[in-house]
C-alpha positions in Angstrom: 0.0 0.0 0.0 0.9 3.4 -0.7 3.0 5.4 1.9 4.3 8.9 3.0 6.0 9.3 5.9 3.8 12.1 7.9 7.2 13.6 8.9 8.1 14.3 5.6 5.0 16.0 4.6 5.2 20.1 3.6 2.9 22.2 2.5 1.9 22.4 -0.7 2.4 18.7 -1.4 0.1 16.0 -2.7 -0.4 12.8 -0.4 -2.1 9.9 -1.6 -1.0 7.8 1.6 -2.3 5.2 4.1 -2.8 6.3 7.8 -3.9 4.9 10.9 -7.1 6.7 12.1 -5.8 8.2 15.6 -9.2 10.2 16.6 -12.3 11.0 14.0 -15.1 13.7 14.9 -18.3 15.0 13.4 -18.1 18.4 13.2 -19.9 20.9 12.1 -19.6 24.4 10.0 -20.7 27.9 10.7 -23.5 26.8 7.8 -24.4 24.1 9.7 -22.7 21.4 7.2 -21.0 19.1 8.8 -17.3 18.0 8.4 -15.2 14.9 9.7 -11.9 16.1 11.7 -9.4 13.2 12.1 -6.1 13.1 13.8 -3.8 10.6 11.7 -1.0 8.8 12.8 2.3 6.8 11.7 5.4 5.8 13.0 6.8 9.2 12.6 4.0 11.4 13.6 0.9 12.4 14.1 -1.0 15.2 11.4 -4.7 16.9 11.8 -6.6 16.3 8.7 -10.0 17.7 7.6 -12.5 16.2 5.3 -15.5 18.8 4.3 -16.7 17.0 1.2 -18.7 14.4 1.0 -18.3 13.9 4.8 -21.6 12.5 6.0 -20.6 9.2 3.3 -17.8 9.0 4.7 -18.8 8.7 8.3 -21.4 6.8 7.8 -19.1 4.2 6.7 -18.6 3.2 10.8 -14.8 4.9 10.3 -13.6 5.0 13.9 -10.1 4.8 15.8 -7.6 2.2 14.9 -9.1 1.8 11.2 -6.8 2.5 8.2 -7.6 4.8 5.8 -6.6 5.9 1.8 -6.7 8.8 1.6 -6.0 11.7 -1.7 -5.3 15.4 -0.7 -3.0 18.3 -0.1 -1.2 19.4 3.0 -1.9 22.9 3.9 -1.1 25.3 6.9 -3.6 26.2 10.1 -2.5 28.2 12.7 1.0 27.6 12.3 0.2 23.9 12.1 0.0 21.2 9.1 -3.2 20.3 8.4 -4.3 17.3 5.7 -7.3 18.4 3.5 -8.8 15.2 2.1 -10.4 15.1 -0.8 -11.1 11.1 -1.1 -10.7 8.3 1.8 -11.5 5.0 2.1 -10.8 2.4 5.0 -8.3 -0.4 3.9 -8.2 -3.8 4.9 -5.6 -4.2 8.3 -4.8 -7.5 7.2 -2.7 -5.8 4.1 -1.0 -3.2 6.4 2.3 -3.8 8.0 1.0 -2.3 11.5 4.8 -1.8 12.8 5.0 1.5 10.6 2.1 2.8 11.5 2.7 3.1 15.8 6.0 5.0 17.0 8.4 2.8 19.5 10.9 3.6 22.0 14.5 4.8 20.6 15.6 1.8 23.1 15.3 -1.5 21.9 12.9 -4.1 23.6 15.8 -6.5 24.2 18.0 -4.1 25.7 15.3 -3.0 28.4 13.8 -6.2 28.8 17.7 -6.9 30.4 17.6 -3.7 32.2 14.4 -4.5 33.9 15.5 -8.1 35.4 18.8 -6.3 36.7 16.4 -3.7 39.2 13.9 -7.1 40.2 17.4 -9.0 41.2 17.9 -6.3 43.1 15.0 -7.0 45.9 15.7 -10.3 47.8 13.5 -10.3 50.5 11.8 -13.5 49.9 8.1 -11.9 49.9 8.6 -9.3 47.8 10.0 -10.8 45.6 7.7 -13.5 44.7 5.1 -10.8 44.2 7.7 -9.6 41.8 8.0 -12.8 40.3 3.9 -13.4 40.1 4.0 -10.9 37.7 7.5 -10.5 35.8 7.2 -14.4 35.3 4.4 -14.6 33.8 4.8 -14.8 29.9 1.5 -12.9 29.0 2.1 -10.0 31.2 5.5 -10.0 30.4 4.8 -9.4 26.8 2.2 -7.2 27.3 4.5 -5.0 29.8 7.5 -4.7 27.4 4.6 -3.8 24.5 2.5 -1.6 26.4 2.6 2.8 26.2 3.0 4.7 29.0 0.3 6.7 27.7 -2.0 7.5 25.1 -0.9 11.2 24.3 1.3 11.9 26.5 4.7 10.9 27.5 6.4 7.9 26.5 2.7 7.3 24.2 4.7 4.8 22.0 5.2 0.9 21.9 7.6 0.0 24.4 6.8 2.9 26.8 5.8 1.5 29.9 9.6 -0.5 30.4 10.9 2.5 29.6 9.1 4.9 31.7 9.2 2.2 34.6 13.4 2.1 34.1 13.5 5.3 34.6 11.2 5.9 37.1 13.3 3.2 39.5 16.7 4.6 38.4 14.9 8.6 39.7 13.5 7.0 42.7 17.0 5.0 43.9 19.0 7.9 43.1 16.6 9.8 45.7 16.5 7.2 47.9 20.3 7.0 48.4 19.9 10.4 50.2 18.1 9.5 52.9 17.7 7.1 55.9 15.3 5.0 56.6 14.2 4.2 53.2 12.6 0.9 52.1 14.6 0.6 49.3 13.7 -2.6 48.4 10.0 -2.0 48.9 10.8 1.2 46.9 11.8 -0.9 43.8 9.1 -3.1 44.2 6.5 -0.2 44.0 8.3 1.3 41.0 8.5 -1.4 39.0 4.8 -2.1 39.8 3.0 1.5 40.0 2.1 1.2 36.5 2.0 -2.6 35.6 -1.8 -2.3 35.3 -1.4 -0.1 31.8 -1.4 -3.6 30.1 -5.1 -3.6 30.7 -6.0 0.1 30.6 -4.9 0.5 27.4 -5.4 -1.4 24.1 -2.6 -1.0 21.7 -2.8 -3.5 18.7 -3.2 -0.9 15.8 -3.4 2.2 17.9 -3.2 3.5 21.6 -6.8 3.8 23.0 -8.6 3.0 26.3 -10.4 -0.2 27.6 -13.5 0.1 29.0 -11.9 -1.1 32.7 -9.2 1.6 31.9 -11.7 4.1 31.9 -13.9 2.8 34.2 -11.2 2.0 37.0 -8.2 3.3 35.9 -4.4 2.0 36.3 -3.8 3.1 40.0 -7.1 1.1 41.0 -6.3 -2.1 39.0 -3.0 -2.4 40.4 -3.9 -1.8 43.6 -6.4 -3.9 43.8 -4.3 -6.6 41.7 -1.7 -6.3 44.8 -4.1 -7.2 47.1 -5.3 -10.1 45.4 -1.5 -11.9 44.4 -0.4 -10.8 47.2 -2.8 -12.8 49.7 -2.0 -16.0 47.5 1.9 -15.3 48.8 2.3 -17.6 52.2 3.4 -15.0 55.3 2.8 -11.7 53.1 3.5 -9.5 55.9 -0.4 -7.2 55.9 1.5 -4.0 56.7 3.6 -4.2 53.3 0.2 -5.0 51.4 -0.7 -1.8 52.9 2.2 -0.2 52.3 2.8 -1.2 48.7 -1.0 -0.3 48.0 -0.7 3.0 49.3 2.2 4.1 47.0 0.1 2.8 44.1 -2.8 4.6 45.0 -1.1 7.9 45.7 1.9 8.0 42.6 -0.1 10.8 41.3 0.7 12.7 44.0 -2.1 15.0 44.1 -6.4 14.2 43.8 -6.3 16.6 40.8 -3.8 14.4 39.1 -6.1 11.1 39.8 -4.6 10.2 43.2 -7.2 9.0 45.2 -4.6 9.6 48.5 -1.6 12.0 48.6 1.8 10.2 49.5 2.0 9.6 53.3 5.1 7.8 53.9 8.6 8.4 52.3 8.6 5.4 50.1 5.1 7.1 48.0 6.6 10.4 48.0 9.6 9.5 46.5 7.7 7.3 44.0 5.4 10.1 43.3 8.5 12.7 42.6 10.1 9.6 40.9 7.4 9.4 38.2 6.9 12.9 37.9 10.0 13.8 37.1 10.7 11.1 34.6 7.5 11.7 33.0 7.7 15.5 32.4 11.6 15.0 31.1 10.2 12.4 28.8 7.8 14.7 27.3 10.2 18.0 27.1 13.0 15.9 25.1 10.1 14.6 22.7 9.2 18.0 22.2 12.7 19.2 22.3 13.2 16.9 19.2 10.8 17.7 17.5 11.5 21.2 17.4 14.8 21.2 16.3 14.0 18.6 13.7 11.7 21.2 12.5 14.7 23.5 13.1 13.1 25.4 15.3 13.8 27.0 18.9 10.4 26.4 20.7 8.4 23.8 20.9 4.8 23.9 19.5 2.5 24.6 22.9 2.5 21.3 25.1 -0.8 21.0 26.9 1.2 18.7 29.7 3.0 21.6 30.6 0.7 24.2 29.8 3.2 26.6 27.5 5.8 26.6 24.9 9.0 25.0 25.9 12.5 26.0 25.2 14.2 23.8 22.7 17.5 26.1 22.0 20.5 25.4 19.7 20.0 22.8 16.6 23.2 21.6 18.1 22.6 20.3 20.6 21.9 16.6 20.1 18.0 15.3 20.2 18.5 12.0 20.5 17.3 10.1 23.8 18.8 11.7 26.6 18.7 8.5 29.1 21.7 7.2 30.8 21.7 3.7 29.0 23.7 1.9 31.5 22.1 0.7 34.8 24.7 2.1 37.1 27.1 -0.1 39.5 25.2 -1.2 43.0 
């Protein structure tokens, strides 16, 4: 099937190119006509594309997220943005698409991070702990799903392979802030990192596109996994009840804050370093996306990043946007 990659598109430029359907609306015009407003997606981007002809036909064909569609147009400019106008689109069998180019990945490679990953959980030895590490890190369909999974829909790390990553990073920010202190749980601390977002493998589908399950909307990741815990963990002979607590707890408040979906606010030093842990690899994650971006584009500033609520400073093209993790899990 015909493809252009949507990073390489200008304006000006004829596309007659198969996309993954990322988000499709009915919209409708000052006149009152209405018009479809997609958001389509490959490997290498994402592009807003409107369709004001012949729109209702085209809708009523059931076209919804994670379809693929043909489509014939032109790129313009709106607001500073690329925009697709579509003149002709029709959905396209999946079975004839090579899916692969059509989601973005993690610049690390599966492999390398799967390793990374079984270095941190070799890291806790007490016994219980880590057999509720082992519940779910030796389990071949979780495992799978986990090293597959995003971090987020359209957010940071919202790519294949983006929940190991994030979780890497997250214990490396939460160990390195550990290591500071007394009296931290360090091994309960890596056991809650690597967890706090294993129930992502169920809150989102991500086949042919990144988009919520019904329990992901319903419950969300912080309940699932809490709740998940609770449940494995009581199958676990001598599972002391205070660390079932305790590991529940920093599940349930790694957002931090209720207006950022925690249903508690961290209350013992293990959650607040988990919650500052996540944040900050999160919000780094995003700004060096953005960053590249940018200076791919050549430019100094990012576009506006609703995450962060402004533009963000990208600076000189030479400085180098590639992934800005330390790839090496340091010496213990």
């Amino acid at each position: 099937m015909k493809h252009l990659n949507i990073s390489s598109l200008e304006p000006g430029q004829a596309v007659e190119s198969v996309y993954l359907v990322r988000d499709v609306f009915k919209k409708t015009r000052k006149s009152g006509e209405p018009f479809a407003s997609l958001s389509l997606q490959d490997a290498t981007g994402t592009v807003n594309a409107v369709m004001w002809d012949e729109a209702e036909k085209f809708l009523a064909t059931g076209i919804r997220s994670g379809d693929f569609i043909l489509v014939r147009g032109e790129v313009n400019q709106y607001n500073k943005q690329l925009q697709l106008t579509i003149r002709e689109a029709k959905k396209v069998d999946p079975s004839l698409i090579q899916v692969e180019k059509f989601l973005p990945a993690s610049p690390r490679p599966i492999l390398e991070m799967k390793k990374e990953l079984f270095q941190w959980i070799e890291q806790v030895k007490t016994p219980h702990l880590r057999a509720l590490l082992d519940l779910y890190f030796g389990n071949d369909a979780f495992l799978a799903a986990f090293l597959r999974a995003p971090s987020a829909r359209t957010m940071h790390q919202a790519y294949i392979g983006g929940l190991v990553e994030h979780t890497i990073g997250v214990v490396k920010n939460a160990v390195t802030i550990a290591d500071n202190y007394k009296d931290v749980d360090r091994e309960l601390l890596i056991t809650g990192a690597l967890l706090h977002d294993g129930s992502k493998v169920y809150e989102y589908s991500f086949q042919t596109s990144i988009n919520y399950t019904d329990k992901g909307r319903l419950l969300g990741h912080l309940s699932m996994m809490a709740m998940d815990i609770e449940n494995r963990a009581r199958d676990i002979p001598g599972f002391p009840e205070e660390t079932i607590m305790l590991l529940e707890h920093m599940i349930l408040a790694h957002h931090g804050r209720r207006e950022f979906g925690s249903p508690k606010v961290p209350m013992t030093a293990e959650a607040m370093i988990l919650f500052y842990a996540d944040y900050i690899d999160a919000y780094l994650s995003m700004y060096f996306e953005q960053k590249k971006k940018a200076l791919e584009k050549g430019e100094p500033w990012t576009d506006w990043v609703d995450m962060f609520g402004s533009f963000l400073y990208a600076g000189s093209a030479q400085n180098d946007p590639e992934d800005n993790r330390t790839k090496e899990m340091p010496e213990q």
